[in-house]
N, C-alpha and C positions, 0 to 999 in steps of 0.2 A: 098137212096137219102140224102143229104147233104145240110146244110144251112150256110150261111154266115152273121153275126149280125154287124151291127156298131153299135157304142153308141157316144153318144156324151151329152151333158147338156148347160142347161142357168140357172145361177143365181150361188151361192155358197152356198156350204152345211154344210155353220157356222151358229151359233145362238147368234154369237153377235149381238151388236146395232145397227152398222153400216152394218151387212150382208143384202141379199136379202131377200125381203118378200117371196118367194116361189122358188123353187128347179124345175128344171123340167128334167128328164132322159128323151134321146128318143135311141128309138132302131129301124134302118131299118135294115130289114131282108129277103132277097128271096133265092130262091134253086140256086145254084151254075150253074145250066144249064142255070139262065137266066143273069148268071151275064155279061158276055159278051156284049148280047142286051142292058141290061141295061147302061152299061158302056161306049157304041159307044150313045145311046142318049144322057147321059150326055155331051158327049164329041161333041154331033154337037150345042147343047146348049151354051156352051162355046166359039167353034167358032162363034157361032151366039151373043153373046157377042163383042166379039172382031172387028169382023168387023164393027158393028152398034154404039159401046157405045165405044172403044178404049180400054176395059181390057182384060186383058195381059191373053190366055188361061190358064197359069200356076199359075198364082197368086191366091193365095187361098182366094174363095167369103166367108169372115168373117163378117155373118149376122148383127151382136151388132153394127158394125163399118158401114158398111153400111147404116144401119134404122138409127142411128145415125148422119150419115154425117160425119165420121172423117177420115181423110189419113187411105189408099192411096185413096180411093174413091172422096174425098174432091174435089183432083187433076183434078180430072175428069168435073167437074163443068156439071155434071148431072142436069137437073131442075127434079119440083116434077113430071111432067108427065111422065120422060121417070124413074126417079126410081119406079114409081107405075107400068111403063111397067113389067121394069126387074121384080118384086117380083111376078106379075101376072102371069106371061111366067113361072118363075124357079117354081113357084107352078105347073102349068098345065104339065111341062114337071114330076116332081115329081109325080103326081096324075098318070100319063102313065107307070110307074114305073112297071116291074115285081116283086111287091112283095108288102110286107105293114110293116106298122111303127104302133111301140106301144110308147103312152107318160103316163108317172109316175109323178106326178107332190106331188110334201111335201110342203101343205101349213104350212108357219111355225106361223100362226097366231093361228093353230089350238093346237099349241105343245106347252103341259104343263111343262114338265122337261126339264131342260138346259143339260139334257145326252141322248137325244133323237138320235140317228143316222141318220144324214136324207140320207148319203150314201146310206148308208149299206139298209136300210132298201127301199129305191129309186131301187134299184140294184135285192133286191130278189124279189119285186113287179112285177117289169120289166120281169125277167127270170120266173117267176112263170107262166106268160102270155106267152111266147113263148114257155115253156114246153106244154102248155093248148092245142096249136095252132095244134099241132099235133104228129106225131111219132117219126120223124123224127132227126138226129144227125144234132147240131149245132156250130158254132164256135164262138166264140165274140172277136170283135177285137175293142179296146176305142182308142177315143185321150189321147194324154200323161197328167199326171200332178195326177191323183187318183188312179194308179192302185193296189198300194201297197195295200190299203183298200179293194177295186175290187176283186183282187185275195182271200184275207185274206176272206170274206164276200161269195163268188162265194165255195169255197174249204167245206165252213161251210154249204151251203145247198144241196150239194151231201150227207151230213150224217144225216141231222136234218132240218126239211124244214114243219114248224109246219102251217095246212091249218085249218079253222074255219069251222066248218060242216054248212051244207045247210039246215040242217032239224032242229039243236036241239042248241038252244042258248048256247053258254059260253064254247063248248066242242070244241077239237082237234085233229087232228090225225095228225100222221107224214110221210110227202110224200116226199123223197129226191126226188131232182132234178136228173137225170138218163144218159137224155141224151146230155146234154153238154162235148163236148169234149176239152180237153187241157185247163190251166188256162187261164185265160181272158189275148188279147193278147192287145199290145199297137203300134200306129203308129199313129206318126206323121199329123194333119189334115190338112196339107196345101199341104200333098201329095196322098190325099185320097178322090175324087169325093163323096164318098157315105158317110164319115162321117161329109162332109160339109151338106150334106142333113141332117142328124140328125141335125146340129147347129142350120141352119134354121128353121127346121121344130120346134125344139124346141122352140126357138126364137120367133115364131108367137104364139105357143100356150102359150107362156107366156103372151105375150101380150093379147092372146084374152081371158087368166084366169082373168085377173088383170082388164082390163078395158075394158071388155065386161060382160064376166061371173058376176063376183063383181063389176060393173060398176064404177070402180075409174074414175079418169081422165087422162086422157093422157098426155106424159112427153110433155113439148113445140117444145124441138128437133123433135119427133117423130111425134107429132098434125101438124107440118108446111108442111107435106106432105103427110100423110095418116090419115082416119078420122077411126073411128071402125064400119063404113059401110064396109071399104076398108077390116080392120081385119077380117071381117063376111064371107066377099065375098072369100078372102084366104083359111078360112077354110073350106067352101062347096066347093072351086075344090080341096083341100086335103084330103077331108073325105073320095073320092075315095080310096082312097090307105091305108086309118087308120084300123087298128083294131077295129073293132065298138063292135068286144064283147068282146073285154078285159076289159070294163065296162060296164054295162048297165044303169047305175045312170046318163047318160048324151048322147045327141046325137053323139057325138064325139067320143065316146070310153073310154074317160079320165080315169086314174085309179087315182083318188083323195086320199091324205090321209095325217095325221090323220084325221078320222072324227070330225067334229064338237064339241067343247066341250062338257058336259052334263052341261043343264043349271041349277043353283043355288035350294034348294029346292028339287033337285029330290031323289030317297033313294042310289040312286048307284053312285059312279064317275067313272068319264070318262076308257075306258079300253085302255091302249097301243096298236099297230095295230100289229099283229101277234104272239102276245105274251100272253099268259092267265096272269092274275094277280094273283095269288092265296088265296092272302090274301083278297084281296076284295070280292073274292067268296066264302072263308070259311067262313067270318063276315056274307054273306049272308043267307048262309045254316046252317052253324055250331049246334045253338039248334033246328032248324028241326031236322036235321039228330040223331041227338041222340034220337029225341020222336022216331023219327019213320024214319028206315034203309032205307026204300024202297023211300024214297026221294031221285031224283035224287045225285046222290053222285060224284063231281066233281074236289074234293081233291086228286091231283096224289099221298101223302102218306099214305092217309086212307087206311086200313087193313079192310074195310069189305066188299071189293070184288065188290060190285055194284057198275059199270061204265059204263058209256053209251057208 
């Protein structure tokens, strides 16, 4: 059996001033016998588009612009009830989907170091969860514009793919990724039904991190036609189709990260997400371990062989 992955994203995965508050990967992914099916609903979807609202079957539905209001959509002079149609329907049609979508979302509110990767590390979150999903060989195919990182990032966790144990704090082990076949491929999203569904889907779940989840306020373009009743109601007909256990920290699935700071006062700081620290956990252990061996011992160059 064989799987087919889109990727697509909302926000930018810079840490300047002026970048986005949060990063979101999304990945639709189903078995290859169902791509067909899938690709003839999307495609009556579209007609269905076209005939009722005037957009063009071919024109790629570019979610930002859209929820936005900006050309070519603009053109269209859409009111707010029939764009709250459209976004209502492309969900319900999306939720009917043979398959399911994983979102990876880098809050960057939470990132301490200005050399943080939110790619990179957005990308192995993401595949670590479609490895999880099952046996099976996968393909991944992005829109253009990151893949050179993609690939570079995707190549590094076939060898070295470091997972944080279930039972025992602060320890590792190393689980390459296996079954991805071929480096991560790139095409074009204005020619591609399924990574337009990653745009959007991403695209809502932004919206409903930002100002539902963390209840900010909503942008005015955005507030003039959808309320975050409206984003609520999106996400319960999308959840059919989400990966609910690519996280369990939320009803959604969401795979959130970095965690939360470590607040002021506590004895440890914050640990990077996939990564051991080392130095923060010798400082921790360091003259235990020397009273006494049989502490756990967490030091990948310690010589005295007690490792969990």
């Amino acid at each position: 059996m064989s799987v087919i992955t889109y990727f697509d994203e909302s926000g930018d995965d810079g840490l300047e001033n002026y970048s986005s508050e949060t990063f979101i990967l999304t990945a639709t992914y189903m078995h290859a016998s169902n791509w067909n099916d899938n690709y003839n609903l999307l495609k009556k979807f579209r007609s269905y588009l076209k005939d009722n609202y005037k957009i063009p079957i071919k024109e790629e539905f570019h979610t930002a612009k859209f929820f936005t209001d900006k050309n070519p959509y603009r053109e269209y002079n859409l009111t707010a009830e029939q764009k709250k149609e459209i976004v209502i329907l492309y969900a319900k049609v999306i939720a009917n989907l043979k398959g399911k979508i994983i979102n990876t979302i880098i809050d960057k509110e939470n990132i301490i170091k200005n050399t943080y990767p939110v790619l990179s590390n957005a990308l192995t979150y993401t595949i670590q969860r479609i490895e999880n999903d099952s046996d099976w060989r996968y393909l991944i195919i992005s829109d253009k514009g990151r893949i050179s990182i993609m690939k570079k990032t995707a190549r590094a966790i076939k060898n070295y793919n470091p997972i944080s144990s279930k039972y025992i704090d602060l320890t590792y082990t190393n689980s390459p990724i296996k079954n991805m076949i071929e480096d991560i491929l790139e095409k074009d999203s204005k020619e591609s039904y399924f990574i337009q569904i990653s745009d959007f889907v991403s695209y809502v779940v932004n919206l409903y991190y930002k100002y539902c989840f963390k209840n900010k306020e909503l942008p005015k373009r955005i507030a003039s036609w959808l309320s975050k009743k409206d984003i609520l109601l999106i996400m319960k007909i999308l959840k059919n189709t989400l990966n609910l256990n690519a996280s369990t920290t939320n009803e959604y699935g969401l795979v959130i990260y970095p965690k939360p700071r470590q607040k002021k006062g506590t004895t440890l700081p914050s640990f990077e997400d996939g990564v051991v620290q080392y130095y923060y956990i010798k400082q921790k252990y360091k003259k235990q371990h020397k009273l006494n061996p049989k502490i756990y011992c967490v030091n990948s160059h310690c010589k005295c062989n007690f490792k969990i």
